[in-house]
DSSP file (Angstrom, degrees, kcal/mol; ACC not computed):
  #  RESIDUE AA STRUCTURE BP1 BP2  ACC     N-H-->O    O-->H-N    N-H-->O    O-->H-N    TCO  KAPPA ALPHA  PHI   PSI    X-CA   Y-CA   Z-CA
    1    1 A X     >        0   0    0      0, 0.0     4,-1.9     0, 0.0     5,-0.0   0.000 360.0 360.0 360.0 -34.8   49.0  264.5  110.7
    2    2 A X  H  >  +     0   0    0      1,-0.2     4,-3.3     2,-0.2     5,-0.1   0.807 360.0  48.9 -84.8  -6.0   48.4  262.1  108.0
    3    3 A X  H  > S+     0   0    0      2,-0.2     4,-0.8     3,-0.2    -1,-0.2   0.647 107.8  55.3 -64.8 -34.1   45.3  260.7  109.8
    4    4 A X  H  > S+     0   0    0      2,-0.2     4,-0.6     3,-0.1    -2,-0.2   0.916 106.9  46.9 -87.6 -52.2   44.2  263.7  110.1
    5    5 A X  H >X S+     0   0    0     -4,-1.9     4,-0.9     2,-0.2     3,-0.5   0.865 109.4  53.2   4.5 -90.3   44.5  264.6  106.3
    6    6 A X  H 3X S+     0   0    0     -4,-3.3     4,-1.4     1,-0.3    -2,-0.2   0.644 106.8  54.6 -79.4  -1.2   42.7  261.4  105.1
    7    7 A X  H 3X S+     0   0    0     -4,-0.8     4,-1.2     2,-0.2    -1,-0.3   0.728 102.0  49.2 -85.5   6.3   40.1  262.0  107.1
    8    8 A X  H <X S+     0   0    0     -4,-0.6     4,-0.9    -3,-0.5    -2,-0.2   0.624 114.7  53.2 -67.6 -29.6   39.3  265.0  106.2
    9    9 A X  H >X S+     0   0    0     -4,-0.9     3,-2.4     2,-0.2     4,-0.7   0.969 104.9  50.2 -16.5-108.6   39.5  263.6  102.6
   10   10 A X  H 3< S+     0   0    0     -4,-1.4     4,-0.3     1,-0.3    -2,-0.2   0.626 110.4  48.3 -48.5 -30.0   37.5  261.1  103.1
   11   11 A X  H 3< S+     0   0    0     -4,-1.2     3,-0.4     2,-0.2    -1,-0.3   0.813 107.1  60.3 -57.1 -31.2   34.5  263.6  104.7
   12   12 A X  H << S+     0   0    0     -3,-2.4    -2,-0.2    -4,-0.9    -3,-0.1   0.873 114.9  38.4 -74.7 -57.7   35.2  266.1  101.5
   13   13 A X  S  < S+     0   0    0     -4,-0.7     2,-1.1    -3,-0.1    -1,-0.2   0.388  85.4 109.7-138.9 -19.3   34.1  263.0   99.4
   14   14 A X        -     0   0    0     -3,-0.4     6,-0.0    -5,-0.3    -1,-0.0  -0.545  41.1-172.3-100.1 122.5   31.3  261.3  101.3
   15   15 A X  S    S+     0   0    0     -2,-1.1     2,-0.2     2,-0.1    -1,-0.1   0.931  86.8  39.4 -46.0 -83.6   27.7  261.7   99.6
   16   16 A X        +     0   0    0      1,-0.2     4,-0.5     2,-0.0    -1,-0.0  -0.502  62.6 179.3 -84.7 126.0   25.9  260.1  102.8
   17   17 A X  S  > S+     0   0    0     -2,-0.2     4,-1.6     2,-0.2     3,-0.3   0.615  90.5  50.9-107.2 -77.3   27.6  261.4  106.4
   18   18 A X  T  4 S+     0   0    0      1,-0.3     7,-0.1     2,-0.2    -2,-0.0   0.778 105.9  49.8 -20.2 -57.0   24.8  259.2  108.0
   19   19 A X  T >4 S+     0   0    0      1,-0.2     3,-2.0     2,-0.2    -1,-0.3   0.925 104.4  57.4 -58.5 -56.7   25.4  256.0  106.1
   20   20 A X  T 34 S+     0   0    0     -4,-0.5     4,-0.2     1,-0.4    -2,-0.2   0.432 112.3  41.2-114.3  -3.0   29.0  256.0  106.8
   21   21 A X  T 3X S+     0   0    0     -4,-1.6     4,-1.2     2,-0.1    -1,-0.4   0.291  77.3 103.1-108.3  17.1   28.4  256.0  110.8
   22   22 A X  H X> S+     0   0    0     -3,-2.0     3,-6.7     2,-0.2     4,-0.6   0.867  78.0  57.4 -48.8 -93.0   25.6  253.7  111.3
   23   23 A X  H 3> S+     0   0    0      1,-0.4     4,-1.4    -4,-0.2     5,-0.4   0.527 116.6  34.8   3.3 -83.1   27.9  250.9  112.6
   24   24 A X  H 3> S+     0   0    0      1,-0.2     4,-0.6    -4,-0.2    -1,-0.4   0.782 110.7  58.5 -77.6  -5.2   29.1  252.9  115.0
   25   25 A X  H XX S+     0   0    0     -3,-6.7     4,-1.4    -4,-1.2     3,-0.7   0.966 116.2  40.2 -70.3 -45.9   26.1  254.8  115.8
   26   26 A X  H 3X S+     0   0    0     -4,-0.6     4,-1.8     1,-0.2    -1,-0.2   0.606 110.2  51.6-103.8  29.7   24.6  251.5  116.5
   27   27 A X  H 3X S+     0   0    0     -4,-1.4     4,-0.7    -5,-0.4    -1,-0.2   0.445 112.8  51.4 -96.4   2.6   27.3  249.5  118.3
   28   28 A X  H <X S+     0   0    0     -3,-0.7     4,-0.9    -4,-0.6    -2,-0.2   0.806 107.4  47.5 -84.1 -28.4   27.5  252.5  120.5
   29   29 A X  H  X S+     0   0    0     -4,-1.4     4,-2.6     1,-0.2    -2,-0.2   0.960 114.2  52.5 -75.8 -49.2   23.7  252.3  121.0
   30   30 A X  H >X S+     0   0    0     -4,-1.8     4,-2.5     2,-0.2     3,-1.5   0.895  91.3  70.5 -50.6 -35.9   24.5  248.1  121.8
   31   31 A X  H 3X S+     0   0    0     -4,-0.7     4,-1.2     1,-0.3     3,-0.4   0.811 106.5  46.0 -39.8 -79.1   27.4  248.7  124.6
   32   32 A X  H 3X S+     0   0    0     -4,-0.9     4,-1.1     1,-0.3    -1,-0.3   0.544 112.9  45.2 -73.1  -0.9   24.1  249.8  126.5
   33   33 A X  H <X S+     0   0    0     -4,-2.6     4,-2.6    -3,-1.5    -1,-0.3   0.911 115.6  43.8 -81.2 -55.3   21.9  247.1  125.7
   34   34 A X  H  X S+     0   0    0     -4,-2.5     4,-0.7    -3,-0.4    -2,-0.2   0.833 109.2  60.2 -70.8 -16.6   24.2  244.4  126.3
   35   35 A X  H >< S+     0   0    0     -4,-1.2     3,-1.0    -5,-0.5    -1,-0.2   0.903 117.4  34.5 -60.7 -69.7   25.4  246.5  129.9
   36   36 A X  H 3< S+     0   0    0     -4,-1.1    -2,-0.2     1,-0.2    -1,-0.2   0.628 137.9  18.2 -49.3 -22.9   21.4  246.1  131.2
   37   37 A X  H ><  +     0   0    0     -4,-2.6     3,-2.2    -5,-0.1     5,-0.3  -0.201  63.7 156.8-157.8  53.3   20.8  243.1  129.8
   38   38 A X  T << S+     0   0    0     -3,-1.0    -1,-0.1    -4,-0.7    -4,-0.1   0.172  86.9  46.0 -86.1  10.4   23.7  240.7  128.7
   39   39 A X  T 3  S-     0   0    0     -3,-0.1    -1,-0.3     0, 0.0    -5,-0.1   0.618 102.5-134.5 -57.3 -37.9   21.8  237.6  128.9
   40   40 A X    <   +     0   0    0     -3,-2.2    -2,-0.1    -7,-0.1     4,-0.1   0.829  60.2 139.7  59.9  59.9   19.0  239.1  127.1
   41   41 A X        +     0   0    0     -4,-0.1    -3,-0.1     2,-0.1    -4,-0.0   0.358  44.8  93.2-117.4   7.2   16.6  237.8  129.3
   42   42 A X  S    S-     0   0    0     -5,-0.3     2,-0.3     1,-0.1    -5,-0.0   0.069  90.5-102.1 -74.6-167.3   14.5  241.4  129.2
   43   43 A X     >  -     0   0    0      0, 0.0     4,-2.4     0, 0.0     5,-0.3  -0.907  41.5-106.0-122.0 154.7   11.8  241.6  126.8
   44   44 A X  T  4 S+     0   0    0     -2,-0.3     4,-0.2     1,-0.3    -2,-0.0   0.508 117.3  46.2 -72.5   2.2   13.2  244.0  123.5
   45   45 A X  T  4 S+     0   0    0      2,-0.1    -1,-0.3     3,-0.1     4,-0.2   0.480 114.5  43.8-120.1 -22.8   11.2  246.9  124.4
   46   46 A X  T  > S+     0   0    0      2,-0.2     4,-1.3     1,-0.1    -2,-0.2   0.666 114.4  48.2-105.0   4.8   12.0  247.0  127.9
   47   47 A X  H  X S+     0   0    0     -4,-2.4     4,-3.3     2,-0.2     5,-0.2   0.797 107.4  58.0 -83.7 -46.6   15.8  246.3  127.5
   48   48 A X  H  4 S+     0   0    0     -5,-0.3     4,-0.3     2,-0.2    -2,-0.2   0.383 107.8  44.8 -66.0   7.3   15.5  248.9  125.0
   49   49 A X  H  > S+     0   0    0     -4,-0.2     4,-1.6     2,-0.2     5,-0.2   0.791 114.9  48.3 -93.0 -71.7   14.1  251.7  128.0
   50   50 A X  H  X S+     0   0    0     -4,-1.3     4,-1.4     2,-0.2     5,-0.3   0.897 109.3  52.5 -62.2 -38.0   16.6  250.5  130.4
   51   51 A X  H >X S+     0   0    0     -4,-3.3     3,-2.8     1,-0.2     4,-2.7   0.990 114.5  49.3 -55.0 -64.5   19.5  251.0  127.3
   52   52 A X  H 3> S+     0   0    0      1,-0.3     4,-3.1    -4,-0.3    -1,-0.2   0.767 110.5  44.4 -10.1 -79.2   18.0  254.5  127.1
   53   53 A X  H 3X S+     0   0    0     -4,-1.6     4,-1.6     1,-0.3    -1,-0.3   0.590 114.4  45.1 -66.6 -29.3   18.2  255.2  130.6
   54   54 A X  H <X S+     0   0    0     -3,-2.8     4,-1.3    -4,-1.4    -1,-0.3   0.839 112.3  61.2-101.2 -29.8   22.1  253.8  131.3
   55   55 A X  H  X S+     0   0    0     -4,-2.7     4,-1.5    -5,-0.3    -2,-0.2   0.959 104.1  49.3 -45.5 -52.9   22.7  255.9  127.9
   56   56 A X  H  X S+     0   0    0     -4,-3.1     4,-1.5    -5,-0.4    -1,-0.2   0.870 107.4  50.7  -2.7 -86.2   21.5  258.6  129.9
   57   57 A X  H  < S+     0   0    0     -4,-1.6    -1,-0.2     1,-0.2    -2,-0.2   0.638 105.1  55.7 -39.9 -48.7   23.7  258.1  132.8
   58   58 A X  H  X S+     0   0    0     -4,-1.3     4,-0.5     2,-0.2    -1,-0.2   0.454 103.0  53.3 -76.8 -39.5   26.5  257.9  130.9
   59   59 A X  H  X S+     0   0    0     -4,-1.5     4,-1.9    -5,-0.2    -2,-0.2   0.719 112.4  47.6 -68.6 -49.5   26.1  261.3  129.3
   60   60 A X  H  X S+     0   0    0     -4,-1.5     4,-0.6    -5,-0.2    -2,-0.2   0.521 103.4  60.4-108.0  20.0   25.7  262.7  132.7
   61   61 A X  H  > S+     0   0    0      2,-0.2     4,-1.5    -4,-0.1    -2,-0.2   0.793 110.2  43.8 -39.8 -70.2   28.7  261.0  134.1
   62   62 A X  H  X S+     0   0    0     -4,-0.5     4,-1.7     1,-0.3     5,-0.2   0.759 112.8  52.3 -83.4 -35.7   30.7  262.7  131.6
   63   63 A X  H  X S+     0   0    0     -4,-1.9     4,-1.9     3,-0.2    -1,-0.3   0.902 104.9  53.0 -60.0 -53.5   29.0  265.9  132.1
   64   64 A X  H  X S+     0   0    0     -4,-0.6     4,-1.1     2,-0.2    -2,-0.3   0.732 112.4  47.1 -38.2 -38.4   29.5  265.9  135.7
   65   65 A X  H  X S+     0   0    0     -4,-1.5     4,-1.0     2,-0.2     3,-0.2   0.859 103.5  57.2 -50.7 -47.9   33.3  265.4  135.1
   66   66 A X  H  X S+     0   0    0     -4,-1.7     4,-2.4     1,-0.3     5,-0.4   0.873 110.8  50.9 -76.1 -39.1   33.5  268.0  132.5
   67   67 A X  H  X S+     0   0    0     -4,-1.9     4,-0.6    -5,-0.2    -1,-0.3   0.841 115.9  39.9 -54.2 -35.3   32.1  270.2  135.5
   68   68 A X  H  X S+     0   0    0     -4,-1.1     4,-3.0     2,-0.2    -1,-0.2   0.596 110.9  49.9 -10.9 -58.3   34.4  269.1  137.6
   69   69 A X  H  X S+     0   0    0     -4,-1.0     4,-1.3     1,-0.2    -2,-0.2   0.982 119.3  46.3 -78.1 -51.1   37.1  269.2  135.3
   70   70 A X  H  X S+     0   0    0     -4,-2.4     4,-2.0     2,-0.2     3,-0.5   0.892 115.2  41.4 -38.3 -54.7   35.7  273.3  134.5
   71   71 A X  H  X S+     0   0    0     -4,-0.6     4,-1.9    -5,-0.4     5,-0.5   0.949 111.7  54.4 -94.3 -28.6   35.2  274.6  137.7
   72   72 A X  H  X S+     0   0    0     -4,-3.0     4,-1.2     1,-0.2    -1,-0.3   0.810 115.8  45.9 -66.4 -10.4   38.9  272.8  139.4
   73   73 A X  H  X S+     0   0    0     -4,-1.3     4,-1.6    -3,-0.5    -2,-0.2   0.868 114.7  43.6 -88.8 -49.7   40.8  274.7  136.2
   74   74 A X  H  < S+     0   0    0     -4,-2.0     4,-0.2     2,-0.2    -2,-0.2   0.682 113.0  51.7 -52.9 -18.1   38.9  278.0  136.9
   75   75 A X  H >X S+     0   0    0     -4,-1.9     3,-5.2     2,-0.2     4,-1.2   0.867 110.2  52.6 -90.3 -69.8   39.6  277.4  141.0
   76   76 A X  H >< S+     0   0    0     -4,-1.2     3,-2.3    -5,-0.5    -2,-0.2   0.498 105.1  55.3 -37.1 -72.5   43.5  276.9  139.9
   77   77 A X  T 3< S+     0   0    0     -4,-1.6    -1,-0.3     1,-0.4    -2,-0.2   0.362  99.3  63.8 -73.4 -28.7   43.4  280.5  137.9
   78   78 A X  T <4        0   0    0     -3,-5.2    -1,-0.4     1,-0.2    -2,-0.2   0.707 360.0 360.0 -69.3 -20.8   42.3  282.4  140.9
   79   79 A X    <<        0   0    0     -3,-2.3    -1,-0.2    -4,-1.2    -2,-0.2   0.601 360.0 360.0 -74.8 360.0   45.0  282.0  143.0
């Protein structure tokens, strides 16, 4: 509850919403560079394609689940 609080605080107060998630926006964006290509041995435009592309994936992973995860609650409710 008190977590819950100050952040909600601390959004009520912040000028820039943008600024205050870059960091994570882009260590979220690195997880998928460094999955494709954790040597770096890609060139920066085509590492950055493939990050794209496993970003992607990843999205519709999680989507597929939540479909999953939807249609097995909806199965249970019919019975």
């Amino acid at each position: 509850m008190r977590a819950s609080l100050a952040a909600h605080e601390m959004w009520s107060n912040c000028p820039d919403r943008s600024a205050r998630t870059a960091r994570a926006r882009a260590a979220f964006l690195d997880r998928f560079e460094d999955e494709v290509d954790p040597d770096r041995q890609l060139s920066a435009e085509e590492r950055k394609l493939r990050a794209g592309s496993a970003m992607k994936a990843h999205f519709a992973r999680l989507s597929l689940l939540s479909s999953r995860a939807r249609a097995k609650r909806k199965g249970s409710q019919a019975s």
